[in-house]
C-alpha positions as CSV (number, residue, x, y, z in Angstrom):
1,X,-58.0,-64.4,-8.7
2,X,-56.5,-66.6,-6.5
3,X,-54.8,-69.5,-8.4
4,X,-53.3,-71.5,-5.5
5,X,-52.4,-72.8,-1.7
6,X,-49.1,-73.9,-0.8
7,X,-49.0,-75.4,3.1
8,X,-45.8,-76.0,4.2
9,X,-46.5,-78.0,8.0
10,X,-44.2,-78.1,10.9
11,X,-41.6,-80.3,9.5
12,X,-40.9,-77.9,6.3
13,X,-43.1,-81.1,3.5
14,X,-45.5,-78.6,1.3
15,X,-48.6,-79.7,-1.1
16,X,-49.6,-76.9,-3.4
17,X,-53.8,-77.0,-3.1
18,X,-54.2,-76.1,-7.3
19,X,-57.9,-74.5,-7.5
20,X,-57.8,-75.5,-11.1
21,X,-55.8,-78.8,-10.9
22,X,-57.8,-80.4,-7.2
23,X,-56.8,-83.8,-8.5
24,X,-53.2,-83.1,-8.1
25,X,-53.4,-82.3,-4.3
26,X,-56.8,-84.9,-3.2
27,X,-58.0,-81.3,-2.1
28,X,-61.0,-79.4,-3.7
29,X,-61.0,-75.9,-2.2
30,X,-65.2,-75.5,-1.5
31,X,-64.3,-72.1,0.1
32,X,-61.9,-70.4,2.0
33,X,-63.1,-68.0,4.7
34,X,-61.0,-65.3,7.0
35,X,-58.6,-64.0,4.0
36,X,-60.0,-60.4,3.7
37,X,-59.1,-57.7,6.2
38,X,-59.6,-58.9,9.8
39,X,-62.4,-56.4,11.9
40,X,-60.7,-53.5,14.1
41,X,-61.0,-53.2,18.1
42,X,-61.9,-49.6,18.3
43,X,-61.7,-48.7,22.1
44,X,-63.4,-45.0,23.0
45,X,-64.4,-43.2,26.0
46,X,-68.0,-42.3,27.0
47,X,-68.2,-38.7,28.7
48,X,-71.6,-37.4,30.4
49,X,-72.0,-34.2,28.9
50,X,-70.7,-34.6,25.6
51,X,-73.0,-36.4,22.9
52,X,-71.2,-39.7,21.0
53,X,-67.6,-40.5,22.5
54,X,-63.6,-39.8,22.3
55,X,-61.4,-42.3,20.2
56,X,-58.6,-44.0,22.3
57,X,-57.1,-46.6,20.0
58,X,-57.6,-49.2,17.4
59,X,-56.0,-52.1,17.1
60,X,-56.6,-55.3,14.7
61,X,-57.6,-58.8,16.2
62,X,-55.9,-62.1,15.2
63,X,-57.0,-63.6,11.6
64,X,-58.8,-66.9,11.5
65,X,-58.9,-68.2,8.7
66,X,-60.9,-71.7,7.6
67,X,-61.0,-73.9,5.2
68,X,-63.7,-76.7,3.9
69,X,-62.1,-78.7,1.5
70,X,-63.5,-81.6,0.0
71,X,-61.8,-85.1,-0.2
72,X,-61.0,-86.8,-3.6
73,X,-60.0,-90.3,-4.1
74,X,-56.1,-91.0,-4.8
75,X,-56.5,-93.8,-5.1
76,X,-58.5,-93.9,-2.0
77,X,-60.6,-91.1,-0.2
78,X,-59.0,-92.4,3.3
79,X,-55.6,-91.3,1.7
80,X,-57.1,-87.7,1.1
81,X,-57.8,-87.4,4.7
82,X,-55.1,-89.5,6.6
83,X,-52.7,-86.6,4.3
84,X,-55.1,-83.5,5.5
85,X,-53.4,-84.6,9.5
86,X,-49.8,-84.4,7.5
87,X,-50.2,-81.2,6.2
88,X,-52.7,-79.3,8.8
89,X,-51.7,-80.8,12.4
90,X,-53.9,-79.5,15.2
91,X,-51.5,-77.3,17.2
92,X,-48.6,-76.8,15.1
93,X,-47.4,-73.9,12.7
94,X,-47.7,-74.0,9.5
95,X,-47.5,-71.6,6.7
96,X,-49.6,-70.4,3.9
97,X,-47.9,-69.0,0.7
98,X,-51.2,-68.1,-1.2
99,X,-50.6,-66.7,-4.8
100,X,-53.1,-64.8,-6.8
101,X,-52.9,-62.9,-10.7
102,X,-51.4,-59.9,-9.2
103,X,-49.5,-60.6,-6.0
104,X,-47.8,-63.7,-3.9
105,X,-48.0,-63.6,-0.1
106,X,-47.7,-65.7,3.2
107,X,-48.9,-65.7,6.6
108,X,-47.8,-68.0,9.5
109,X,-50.8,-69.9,11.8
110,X,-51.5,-72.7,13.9
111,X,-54.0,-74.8,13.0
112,X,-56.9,-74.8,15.6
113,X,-59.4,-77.8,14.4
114,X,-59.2,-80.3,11.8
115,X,-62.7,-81.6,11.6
116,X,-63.4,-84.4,8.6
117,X,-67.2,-85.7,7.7
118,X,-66.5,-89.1,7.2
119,X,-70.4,-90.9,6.8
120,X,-71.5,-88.8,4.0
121,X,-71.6,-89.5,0.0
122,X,-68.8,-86.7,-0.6
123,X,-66.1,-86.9,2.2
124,X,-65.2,-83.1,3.3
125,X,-63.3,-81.9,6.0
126,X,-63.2,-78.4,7.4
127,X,-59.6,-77.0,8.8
128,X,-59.6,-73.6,11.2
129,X,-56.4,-72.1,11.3
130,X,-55.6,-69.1,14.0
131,X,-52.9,-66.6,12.7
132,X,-51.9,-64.6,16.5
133,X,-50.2,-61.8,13.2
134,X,-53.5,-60.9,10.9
135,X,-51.1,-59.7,8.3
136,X,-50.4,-61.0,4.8
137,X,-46.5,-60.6,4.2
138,X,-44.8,-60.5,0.6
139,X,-43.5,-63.7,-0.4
140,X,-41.9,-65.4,-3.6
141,X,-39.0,-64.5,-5.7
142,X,-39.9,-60.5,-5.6
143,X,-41.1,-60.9,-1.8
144,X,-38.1,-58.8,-0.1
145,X,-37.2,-55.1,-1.4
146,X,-33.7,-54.1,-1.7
147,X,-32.6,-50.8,-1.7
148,X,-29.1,-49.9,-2.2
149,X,-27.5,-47.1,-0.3
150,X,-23.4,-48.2,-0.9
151,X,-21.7,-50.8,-2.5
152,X,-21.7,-53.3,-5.2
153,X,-25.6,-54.1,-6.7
154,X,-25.2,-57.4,-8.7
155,X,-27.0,-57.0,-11.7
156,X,-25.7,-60.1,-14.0
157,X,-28.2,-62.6,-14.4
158,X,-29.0,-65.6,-16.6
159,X,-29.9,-66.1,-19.4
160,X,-27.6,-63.3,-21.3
161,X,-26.3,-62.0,-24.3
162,X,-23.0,-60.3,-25.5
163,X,-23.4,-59.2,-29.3
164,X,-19.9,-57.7,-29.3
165,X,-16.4,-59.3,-28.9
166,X,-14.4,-56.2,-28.7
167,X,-16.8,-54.0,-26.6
168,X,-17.0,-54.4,-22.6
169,X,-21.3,-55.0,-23.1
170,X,-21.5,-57.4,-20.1
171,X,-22.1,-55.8,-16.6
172,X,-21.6,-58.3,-13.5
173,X,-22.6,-55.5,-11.1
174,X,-22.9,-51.6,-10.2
175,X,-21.1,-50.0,-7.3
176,X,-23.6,-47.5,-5.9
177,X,-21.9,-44.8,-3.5
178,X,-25.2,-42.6,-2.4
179,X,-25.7,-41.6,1.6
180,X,-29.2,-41.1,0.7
181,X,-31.7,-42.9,-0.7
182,X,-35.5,-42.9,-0.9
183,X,-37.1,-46.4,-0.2
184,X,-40.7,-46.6,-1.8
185,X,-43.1,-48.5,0.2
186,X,-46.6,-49.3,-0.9
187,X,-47.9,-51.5,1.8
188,X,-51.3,-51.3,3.4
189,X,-49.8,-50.9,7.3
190,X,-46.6,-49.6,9.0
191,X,-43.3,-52.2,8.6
192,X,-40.1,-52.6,10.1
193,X,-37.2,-53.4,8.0
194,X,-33.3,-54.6,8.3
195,X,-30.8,-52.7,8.2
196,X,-27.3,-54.8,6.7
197,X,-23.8,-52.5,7.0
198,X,-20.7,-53.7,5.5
199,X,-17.4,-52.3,6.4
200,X,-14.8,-52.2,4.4
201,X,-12.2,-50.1,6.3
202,X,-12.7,-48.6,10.2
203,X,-15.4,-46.4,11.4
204,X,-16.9,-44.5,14.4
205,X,-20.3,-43.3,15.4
206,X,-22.7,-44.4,12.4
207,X,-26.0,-42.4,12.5
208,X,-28.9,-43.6,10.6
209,X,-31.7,-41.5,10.4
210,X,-34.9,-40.4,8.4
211,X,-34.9,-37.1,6.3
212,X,-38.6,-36.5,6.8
213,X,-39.1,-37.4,10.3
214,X,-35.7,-36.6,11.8
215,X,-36.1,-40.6,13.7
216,X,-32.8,-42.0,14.3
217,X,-30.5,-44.6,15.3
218,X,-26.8,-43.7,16.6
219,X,-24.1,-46.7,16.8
220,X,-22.0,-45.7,19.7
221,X,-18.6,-47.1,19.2
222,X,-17.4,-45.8,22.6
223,X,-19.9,-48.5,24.1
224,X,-18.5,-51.1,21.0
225,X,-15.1,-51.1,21.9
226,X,-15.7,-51.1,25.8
227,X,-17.9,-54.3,24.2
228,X,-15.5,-56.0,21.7
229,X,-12.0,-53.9,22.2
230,X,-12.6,-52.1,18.8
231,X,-14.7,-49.4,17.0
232,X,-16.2,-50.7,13.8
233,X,-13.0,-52.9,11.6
234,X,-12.5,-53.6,7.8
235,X,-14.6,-57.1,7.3
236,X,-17.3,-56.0,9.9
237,X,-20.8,-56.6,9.4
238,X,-23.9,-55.6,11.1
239,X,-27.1,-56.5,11.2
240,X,-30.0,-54.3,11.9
241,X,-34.3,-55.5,12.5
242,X,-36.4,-52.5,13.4
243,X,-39.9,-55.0,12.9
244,X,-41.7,-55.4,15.6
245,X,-41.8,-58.4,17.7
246,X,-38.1,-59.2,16.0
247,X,-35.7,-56.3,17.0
248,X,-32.4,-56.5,17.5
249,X,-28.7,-55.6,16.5
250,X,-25.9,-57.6,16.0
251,X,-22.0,-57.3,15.3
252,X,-20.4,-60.5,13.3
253,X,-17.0,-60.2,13.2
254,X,-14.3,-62.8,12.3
255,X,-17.9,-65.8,12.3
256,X,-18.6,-64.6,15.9
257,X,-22.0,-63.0,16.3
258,X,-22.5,-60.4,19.2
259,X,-25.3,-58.6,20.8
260,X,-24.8,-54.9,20.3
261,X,-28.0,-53.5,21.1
262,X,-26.4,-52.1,24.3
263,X,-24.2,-50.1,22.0
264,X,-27.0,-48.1,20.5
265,X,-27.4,-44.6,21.2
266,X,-29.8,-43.8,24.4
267,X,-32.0,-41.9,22.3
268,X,-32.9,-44.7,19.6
269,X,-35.3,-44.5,17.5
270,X,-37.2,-47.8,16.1
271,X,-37.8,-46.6,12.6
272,X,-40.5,-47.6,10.1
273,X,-41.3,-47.5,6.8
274,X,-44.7,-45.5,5.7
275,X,-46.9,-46.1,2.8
276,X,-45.1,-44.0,0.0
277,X,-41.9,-42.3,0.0
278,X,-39.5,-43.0,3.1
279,X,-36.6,-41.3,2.7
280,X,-33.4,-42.3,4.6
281,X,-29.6,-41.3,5.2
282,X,-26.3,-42.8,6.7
283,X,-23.2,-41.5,8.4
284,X,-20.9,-41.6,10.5
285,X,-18.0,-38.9,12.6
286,X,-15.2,-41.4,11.1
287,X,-14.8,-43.5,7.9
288,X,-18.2,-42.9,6.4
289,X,-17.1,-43.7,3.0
290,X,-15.9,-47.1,4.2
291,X,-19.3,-48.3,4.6
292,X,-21.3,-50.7,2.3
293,X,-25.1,-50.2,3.6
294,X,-28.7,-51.7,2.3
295,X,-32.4,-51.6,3.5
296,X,-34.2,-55.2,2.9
297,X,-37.9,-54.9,3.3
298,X,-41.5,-57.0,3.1
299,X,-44.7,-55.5,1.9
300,X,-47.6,-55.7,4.5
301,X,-51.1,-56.3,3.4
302,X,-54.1,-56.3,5.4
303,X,-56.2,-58.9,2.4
304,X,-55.4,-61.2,-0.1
């Protein structure tokens, strides 16, 4: 069940849209079309002598999704509707973090029409929205997934107890030293991820690659220090996106960011993570041990 609507508009104010508290918001939610999975494109070939036809590709078209709201008076219903312009401007972006019992997620849309009935005994307005990415993405406190390859996992947390004096019961963090790991992914499409790799001491040719599939990504240090006059140094970070629309790799060293996408191997491979078990492994000709390394994904739904 879906128990509410935060819009955030193009200059970051929000109003949480309550379905069971409309009087706190001005908005009564009538109905919400477009939040279900958005119809495929499915191209295919005719031939002349063969009956039906051949499957080229499929592809999914933007989501548009609409909303008729009705108005409520507070105090006035002209404040209900002067505050739907604030919070869904034709043209702009705005978001929608929509959570329901079982699962809290956001898309990203620009509003298309904003269209208030003003001369009628119950005020409404109805709001289209056009979302270019038809996807739902994982939002809220649990929105990102962290898997830990190598270094220190916080795990201490408020509130907390410590029923001992003497014994050592409290745990601040773990320090995790595992090349491979298995990332568990249980989307409803394909995802990119980011890829962060801490160094802690120096080293040479990091290769990241999946088990299953034998993809791969090589970090060429050769092309790094032609790049920045040194391999990969204690205090380095780097910064990996394999998602698509949004890849890229960068180097920050010593609060300089630099574009090292150049330095990647010439036979890259954009990885992925598939519905299930993706399992993936680091390392590197030099100073693999002296690498703290993490995969930080979203979930992708195709439906709220």
């Amino acid at each position: 069940m879906i128990k509410s609507i935060t819009v955030t508009n193009h200059l970051n104010e929000s109003i949480k849209l309550e379905l069971g508290f409309p009087e706190r918001s001005g908005f009564l939610i009538q109905e919400i079309s477009g939040l279900g999975p958005v119809k495929a494109d499915i191209n295919v070939s005719e031939l002349s002598s063969v009956d039906g036809s051949i499957y080229n590709s499929a592809r999914m078209s933007s989501r548009n999704i609409v909303f008729n709201l009705a108005l409520l008076e507070s105090p006035m219903i002209e404040d209900a509707r002067q505050k739907s312009y604030k919070y869904f401007p034709v043209k702009k972006r705005i978001r929608l973090l929509i959570e329901t019992t079982n699962r809290t997620a956001e898309i990203f849309g620009y509003v298309e029409s904003n269209e208030p009935i003003i001369f009628s005994r119950q005020e409404t307005t109805q709001i289209s929205i056009v979302c270019p990415n038809p996807y739902f993405y994982s939002a809220g406190p649990k929105g990102k997934q962290i898997t830990f390859f190598s270094g220190f996992e916080k795990v201490f947390s408020f509130p907390f107890s410590n029923e001992a004096l003497s014994d050592k019961l409290l745990i601040i963090g773990n320090i995790i030293k595992n090349q491979i790991q298995t990332v568990l992914y249980d989307g409803d499409s394909e995802i990119g991820f980011n890829i962060e790799i801490h160094s802690v001491g120096t080293a040479e040719h990091v290769r990241i690659y999946n088990v299953d599939t034998l993809e791969n990504m090589k970090i060429d240090t050769d092309k790094l220090i032609a790049l920045t006059g040194q391999p990969i140094i204690i205090g380095d970070s780097i910064f990996i996106s394999t998602i698509k629309g949004d890849k890229s790799i960068q180097l920050l060293r010593e609060g300089v960011y630099y574009n090292i996408i150049n330095c990647l191997d010439r036979d890259v491979t954009w990885m992925f993570l598939r519905k299930g078990d993706n399992m993936f492994a680091f390392d590197a000709e030099e100073g693999g041990g002296n690498l703290y390394f993490r995969i930080i994904n979203q979930v992708i739904y195709q439906g709220i």
